[in-house]
C-alpha positions as CSV (number, residue, x, y, z in Angstrom):
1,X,-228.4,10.0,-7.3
2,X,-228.8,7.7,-4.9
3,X,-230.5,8.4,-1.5
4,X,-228.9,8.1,2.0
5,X,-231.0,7.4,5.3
6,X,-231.5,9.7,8.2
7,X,-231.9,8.8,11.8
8,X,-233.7,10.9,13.8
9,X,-233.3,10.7,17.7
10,X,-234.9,13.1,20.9
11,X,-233.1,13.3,24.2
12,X,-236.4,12.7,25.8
13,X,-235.0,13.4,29.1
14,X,-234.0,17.1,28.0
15,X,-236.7,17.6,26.5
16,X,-239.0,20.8,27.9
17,X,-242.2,19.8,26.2
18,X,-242.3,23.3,24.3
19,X,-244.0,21.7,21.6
20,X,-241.7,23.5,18.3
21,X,-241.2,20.1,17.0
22,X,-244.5,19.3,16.8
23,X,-245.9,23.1,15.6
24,X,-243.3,22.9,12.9
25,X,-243.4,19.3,11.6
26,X,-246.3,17.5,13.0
27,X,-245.9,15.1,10.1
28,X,-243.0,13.7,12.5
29,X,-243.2,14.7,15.6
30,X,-245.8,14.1,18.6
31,X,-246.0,15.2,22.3
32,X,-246.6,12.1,24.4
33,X,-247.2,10.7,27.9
34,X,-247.8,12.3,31.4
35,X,-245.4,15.1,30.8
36,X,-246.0,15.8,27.4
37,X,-242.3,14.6,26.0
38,X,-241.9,15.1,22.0
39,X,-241.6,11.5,20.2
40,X,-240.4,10.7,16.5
41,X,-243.2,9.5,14.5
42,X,-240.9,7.8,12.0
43,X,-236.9,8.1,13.1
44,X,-235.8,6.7,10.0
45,X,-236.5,8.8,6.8
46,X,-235.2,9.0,3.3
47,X,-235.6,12.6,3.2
48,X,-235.3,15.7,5.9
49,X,-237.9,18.1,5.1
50,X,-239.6,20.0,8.1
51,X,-237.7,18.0,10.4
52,X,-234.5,20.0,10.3
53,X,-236.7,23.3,10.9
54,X,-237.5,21.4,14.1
55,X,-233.5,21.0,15.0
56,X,-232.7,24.5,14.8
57,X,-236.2,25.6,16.8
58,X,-235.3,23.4,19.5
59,X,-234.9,25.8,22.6
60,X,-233.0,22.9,24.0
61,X,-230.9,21.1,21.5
62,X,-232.3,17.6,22.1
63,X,-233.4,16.6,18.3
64,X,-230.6,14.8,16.0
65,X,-230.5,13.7,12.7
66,X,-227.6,11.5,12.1
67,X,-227.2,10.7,8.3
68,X,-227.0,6.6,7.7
69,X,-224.6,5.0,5.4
């Protein structure tokens, strides 16, 4: 079976600094700078694990994952 990429991307701007991202999958996600923002550790992965828990937490909708070809 062969593996396809995922990108994963925040809307930083939309972003309301909850912190779900980071409760649920701190493995790839971080709250960062003067407002607290959530980052990506790692936006390209091989596999989505916790990080699709994150997507659907998101009170805000600002967490993709985009599969790569």
């Amino acid at each position: 079976m062969i593996q396809m990429p995922y990108k994963i991307t925040i809307d930083r701007e939309g972003c309301i600094s909850c912190g779900s991202c980071e409760a649920l999958c701190p493995s790839n996600f971080y709250l960062e700078g003067p407002e607290n923002k959530a980052k990506v550790k790692k936006e390209i992965v091989d596999n989505i694990t916790c990080e699709q828990e994150a997507v659907e937490a998101c009170p805000v909708e600002v967490i993709k994952i985009e599969k790569l070809r």
